[in-house]
C-alpha positions in Angstrom: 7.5 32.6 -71.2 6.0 33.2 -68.0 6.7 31.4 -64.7 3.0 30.8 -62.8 3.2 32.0 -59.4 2.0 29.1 -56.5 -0.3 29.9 -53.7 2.4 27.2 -51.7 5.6 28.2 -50.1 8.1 25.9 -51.2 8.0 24.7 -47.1 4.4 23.9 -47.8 4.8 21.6 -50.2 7.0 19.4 -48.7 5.8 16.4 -47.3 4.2 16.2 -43.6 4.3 13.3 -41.3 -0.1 12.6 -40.5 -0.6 14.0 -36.8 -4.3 12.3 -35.8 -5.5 13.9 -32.9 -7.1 11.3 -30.4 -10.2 13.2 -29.0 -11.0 12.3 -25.1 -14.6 11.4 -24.4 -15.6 11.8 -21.1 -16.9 8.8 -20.1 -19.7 7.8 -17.2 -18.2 5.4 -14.1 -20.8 2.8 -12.3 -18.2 1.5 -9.3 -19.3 -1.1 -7.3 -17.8 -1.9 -3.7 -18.5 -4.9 -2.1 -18.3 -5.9 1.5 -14.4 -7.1 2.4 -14.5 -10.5 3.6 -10.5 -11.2 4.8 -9.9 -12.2 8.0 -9.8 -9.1 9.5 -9.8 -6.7 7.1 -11.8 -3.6 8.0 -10.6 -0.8 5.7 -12.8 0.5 2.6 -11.6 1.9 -0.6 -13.8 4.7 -0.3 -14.9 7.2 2.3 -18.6 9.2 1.9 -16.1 12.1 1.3 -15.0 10.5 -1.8 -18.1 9.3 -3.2 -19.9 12.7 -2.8 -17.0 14.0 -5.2 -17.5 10.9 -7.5 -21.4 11.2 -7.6 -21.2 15.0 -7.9 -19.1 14.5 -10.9 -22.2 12.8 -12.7 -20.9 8.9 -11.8 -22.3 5.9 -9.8 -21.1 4.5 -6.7 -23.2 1.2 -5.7 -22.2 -0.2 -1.9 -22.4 -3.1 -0.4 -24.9 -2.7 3.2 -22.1 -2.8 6.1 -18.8 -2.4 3.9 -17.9 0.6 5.8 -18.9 -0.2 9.2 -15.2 -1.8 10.0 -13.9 2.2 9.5 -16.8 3.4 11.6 -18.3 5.1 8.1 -22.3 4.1 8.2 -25.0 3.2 5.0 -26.3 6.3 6.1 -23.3 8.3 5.4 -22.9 6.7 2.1 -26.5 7.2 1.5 -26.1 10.3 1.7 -23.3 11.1 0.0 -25.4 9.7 -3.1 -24.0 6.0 -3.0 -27.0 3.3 -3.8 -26.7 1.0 -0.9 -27.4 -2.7 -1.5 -27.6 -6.1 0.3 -27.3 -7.9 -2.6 -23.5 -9.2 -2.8 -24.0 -10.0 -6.7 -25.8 -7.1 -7.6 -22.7 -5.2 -6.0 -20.2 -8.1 -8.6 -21.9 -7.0 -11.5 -21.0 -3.2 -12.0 -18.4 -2.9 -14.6 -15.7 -1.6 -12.5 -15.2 -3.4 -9.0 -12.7 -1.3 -6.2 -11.4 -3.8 -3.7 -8.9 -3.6 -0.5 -8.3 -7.3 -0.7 -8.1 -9.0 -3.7 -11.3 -11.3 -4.5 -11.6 -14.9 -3.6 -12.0 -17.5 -6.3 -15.7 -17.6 -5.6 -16.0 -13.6 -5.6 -14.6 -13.7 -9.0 -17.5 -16.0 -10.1 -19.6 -13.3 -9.7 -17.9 -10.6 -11.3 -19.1 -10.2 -15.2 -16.9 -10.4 -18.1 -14.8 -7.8 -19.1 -14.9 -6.0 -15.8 -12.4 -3.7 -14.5 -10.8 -4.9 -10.9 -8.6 -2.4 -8.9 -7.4 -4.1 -6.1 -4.4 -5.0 -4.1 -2.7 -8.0 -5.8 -0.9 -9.3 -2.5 1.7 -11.6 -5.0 2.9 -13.6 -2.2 -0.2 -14.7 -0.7 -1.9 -15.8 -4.4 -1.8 -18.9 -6.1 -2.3 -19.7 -9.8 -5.5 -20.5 -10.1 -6.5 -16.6 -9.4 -4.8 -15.9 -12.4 -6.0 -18.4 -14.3 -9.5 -17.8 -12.9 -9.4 -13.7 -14.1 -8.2 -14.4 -17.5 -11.3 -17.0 -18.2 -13.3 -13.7 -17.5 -11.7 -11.6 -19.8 -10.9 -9.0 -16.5 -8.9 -5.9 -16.9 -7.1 -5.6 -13.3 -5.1 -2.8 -11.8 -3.2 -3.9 -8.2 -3.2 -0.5 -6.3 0.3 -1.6 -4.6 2.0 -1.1 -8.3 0.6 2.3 -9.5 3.5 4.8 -9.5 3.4 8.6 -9.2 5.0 11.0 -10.8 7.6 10.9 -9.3 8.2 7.3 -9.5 7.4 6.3 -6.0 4.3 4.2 -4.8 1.8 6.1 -3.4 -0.3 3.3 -1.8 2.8 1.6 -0.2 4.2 4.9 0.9 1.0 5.7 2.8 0.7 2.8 3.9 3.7 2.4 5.6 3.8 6.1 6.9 0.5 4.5 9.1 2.5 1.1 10.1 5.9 3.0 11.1 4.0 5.3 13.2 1.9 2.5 14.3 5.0 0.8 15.4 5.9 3.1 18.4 2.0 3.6 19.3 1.7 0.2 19.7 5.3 -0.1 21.6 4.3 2.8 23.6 1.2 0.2 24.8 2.8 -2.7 25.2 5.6 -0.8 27.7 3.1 0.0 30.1 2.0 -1.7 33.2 -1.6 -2.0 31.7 -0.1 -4.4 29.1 2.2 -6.2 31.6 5.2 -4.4 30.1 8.2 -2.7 32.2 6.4 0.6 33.0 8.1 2.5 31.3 6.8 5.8 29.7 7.8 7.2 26.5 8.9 11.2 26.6 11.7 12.8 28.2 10.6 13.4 31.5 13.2 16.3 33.6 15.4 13.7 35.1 14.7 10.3 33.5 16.7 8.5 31.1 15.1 8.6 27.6 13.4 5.5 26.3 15.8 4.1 23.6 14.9 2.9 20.5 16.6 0.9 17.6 15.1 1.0 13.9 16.3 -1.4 11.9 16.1 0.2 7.9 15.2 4.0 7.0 13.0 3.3 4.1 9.3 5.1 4.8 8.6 2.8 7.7 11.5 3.7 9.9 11.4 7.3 8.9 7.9 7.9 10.3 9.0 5.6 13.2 11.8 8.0 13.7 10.0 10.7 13.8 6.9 9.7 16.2 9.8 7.8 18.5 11.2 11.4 18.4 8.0 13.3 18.6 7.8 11.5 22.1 11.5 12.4 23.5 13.0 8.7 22.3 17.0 8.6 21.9 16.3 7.1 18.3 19.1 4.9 16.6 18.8 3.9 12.5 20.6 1.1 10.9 20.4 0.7 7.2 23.2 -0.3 4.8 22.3 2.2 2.7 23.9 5.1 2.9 21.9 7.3 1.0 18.7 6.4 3.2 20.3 7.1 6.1 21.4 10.4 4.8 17.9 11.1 3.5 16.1 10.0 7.0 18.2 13.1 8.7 17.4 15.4 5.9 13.8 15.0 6.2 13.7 14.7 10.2 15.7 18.3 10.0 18.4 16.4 12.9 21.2 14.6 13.6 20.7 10.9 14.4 22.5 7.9 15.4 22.5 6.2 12.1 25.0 3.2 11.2 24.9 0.6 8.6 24.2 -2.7 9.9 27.6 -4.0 11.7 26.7 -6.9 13.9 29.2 -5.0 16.6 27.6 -1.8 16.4 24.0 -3.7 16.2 24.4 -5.8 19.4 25.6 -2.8 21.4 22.5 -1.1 20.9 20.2 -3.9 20.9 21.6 -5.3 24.6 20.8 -0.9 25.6 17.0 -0.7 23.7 14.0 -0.9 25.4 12.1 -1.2 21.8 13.8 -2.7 18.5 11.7 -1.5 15.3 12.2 -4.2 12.3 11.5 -2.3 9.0 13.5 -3.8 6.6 12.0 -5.4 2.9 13.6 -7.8 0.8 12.9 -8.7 -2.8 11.7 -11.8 -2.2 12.1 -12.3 1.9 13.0 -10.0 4.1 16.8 -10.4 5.0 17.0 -12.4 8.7 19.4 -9.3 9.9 18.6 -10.1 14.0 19.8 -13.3 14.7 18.6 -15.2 18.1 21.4 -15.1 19.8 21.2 -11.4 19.4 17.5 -11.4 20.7 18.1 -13.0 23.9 21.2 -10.6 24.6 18.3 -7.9 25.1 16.6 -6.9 28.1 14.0 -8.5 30.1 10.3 -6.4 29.0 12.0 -5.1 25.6 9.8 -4.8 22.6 10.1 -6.1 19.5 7.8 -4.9 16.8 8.4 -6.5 13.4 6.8 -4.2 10.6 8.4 -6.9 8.3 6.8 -10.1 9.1 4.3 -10.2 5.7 7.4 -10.6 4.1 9.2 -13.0 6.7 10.3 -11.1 9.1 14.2 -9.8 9.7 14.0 -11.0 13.7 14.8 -14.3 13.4 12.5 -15.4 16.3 9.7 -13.7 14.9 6.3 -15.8 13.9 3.3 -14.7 12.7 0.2 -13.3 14.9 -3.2 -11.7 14.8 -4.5 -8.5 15.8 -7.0 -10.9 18.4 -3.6 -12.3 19.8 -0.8 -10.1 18.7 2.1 -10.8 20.7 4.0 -13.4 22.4 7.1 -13.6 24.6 11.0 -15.5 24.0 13.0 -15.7 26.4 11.3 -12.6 28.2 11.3 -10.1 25.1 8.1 -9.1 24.1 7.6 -9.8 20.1 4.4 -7.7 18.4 4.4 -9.5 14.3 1.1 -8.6 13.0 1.6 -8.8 9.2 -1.5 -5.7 8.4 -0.4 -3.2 10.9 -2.1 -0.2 9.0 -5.9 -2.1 9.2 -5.4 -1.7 13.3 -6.2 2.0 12.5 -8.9 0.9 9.6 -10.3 4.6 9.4 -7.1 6.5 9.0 -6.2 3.8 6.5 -9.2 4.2 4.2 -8.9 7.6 4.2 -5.7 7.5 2.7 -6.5 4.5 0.5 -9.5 7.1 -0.3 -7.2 10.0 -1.0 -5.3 8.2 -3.6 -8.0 5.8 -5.7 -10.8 9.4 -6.2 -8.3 10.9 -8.3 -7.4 8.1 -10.2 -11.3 7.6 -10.9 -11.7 10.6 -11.9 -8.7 10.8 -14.4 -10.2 7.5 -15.9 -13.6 9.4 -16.4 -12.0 12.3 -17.8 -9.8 10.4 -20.1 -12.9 8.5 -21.2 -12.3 5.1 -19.9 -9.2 3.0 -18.7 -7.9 2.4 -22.2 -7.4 5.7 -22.7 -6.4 6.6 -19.3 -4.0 3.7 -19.6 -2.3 5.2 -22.8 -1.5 8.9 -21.3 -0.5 7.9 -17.6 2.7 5.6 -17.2 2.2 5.2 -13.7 -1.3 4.0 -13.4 -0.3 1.5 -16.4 2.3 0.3 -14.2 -0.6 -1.0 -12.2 -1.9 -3.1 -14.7 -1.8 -6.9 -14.7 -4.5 -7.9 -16.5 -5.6 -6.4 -19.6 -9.2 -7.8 -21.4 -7.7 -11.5 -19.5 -4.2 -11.5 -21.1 -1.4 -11.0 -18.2 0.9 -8.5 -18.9 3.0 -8.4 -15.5 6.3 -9.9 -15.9 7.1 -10.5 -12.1 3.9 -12.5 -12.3 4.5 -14.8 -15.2 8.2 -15.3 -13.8 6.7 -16.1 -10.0 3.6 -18.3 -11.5 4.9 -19.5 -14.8 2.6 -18.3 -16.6 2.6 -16.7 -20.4 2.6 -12.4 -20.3 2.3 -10.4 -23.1 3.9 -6.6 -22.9 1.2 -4.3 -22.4 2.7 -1.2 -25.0 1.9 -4.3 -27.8 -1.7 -4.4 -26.6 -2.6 -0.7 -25.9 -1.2 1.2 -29.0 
């Protein structure tokens, strides 16, 4: 009896696990950017750069009249770069996806439709509840800019951000030293034959690094005090030197501070930013020293710091000069937006090319570490915890 020959390997006939290929539509974007209304707030999300590539990528960018005039970039500009320009705040609230510096007010939100997709900065500290409350009656998808991750796993929005407000810092101090600005006239740079300005950075996360650097840049004698090791180390690996660096040991900290002519605070907390210059330390410095305090939107780590404005930025104790305004980086609002700009076009254009957020949601980990609000269910954790407020895990809702 004969055996019939199969067309099927005996491999073949074994039982496959279903592969079902998910097929990427491109989709079509209509972004809408409204005019920022915080207290001064200049910077735009987008520069005319940024929406000539979106346009010319087959998408729509609908402006706000006067949005970028706070970062010197004009209607006409925009115009031309193919944005539709409009006067019309609402019309601007009813595209489907809305790209903010500043997260919206309660009564902005009112005029966003249903189901729209927010990217914003979330600013946790400075909301309250009813936000919240008021984006999930909409049904809003939301994405805060300050949580997307890169590769990598840093955050490129904070990173930039603070490479602008650390360099800011000795610009700023650079100002408020000279006679102009009723400080001690002294110049920054190591002029043949004069001391070197001295400088103390408190923490060498991005801030103090790019502090360091621009302090250097100028002929500084730079000093670095971070508890953390491995920062310090990384701080002289990337500015290619040898530095003063020392963790923070209130002998070692006092010394310097009684020497500096600026004292940069840099350092974050979880929650508050860590009190790590105490007063008594502040009034052992000199008369005309600087104090800039790139930590005061989270508290401050001078503890004679208070809040100012960028209309009245510093005040004086006991003779020391104190510079605490919390949004250093919207001082330079057109540098800012670039870099704001540099980081949201690509992000746009993945979402397009992935065929919407959903999509673009399920094959980037970092942009869905933005996420906080997904069709009006909150899926942030941090946010529940600091609001008490019910979250659902985002990998349960986007399969």
């Amino acid at each position: 009896m004969s055996r019939s020959i199969s067309p099927f390997t005996r491999a073949q006939l074994l039982p496959q696990e279903e592969t079902l290929e998910i097929f990427k539509k491109k989709g079509n974007l209509f972004i809408g950017i409204p005019k920022e209304t915080y207290f001064q707030e200049k910077r735009v999300c987008l520069t005319p750069d940024a929406v000539s590539a979106i346009v010319s990528n087959g998408h729509r960018v609908m402006i706000e009249s006067g949005a970028g005039d706070g970062a010197n970039f004009k209607d006409k500009a925009y115009s031309e770069a193919g944005a539709e320009i409009t006067r019309d705040t609402a019309k601007v609230y009813s595209c489907p996806i809305i790209l903010k510096v500043e997260p919206p007010s309660l009564d902005e939100i009112k005029l966003i439709n249903p189901q729209t997709l927010l990217i914003s900065a979330l600013q946790l500290k400075t909301q309250n509840k009813k936000y919240f409350e008021t984006l999930a009656t909409k049904r809003i998808t939301a994405l805060a800019f300050e949580f997307i991750k890169d590769e990598d796993g840093t955050y490129p929005a904070v990173r930039s951000l603070s490479e602008i407000a650390g360099t800011a810092s000795i610009l700023i101090a650079a100002e408020l030293l000279s006679n102009i600005n009723g400080g001690n006239g002294l110049m920054f740079g190591n002029i043949s034959g004069v001391p070197p300005t001295e400088v103390v950075i408190i923490g060498a996360g991005t801030v103090g690094e790019f502090a360091a650097r621009s302090a250097i840049g100028l002929g500084a004698n730079v000093k670095i005090f971070d508890n953390s090791i491995t920062k310090l180390r990384s701080v002289q690996s990337n500015l290619g030197r040898t530095l003063y660096t020392s963790t923070l040991q209130p002998k070692n900290l006092v010394k310097a501070l009684k020497r500096c002519d600026i004292a940069i605070g840099a350092v974050r907390g979880t929650n508050r930013a860590p009190i790590v210059v105490t007063e008594a330390m502040v009034d052992c410095m000199k008369t005309g020293a600087v104090i800039i305090d790139v930590s005061i939107d989270m508290g401050g780590c001078f503890e004679t710091s208070e809040v100012t404005t960028h209309d009245k930025p510093t005040f004086e104790h006991n003779g020391i000069v104190h510079y605490c305004v919390p949004n250093i980086p919207a001082r330079y609002s057109r540098s800012a937006s670039v870099t704001i700009s540099n980081m949201f076009t690509p992000y746009l254009l993945k979402i397009a090319d992935d065929g919407g957020i959903e999509n673009a949601l399920r094959f980037d980990r970092g942009l869905k570490n933005g996420l906080y609000f997904y069709h009006g269910i909150l899926t942030n954790k941090s946010v529940a915890n600091w609001f008490d407020l019910k979250y659902s895990d985002v990998n349960l809702l986007i399969f």
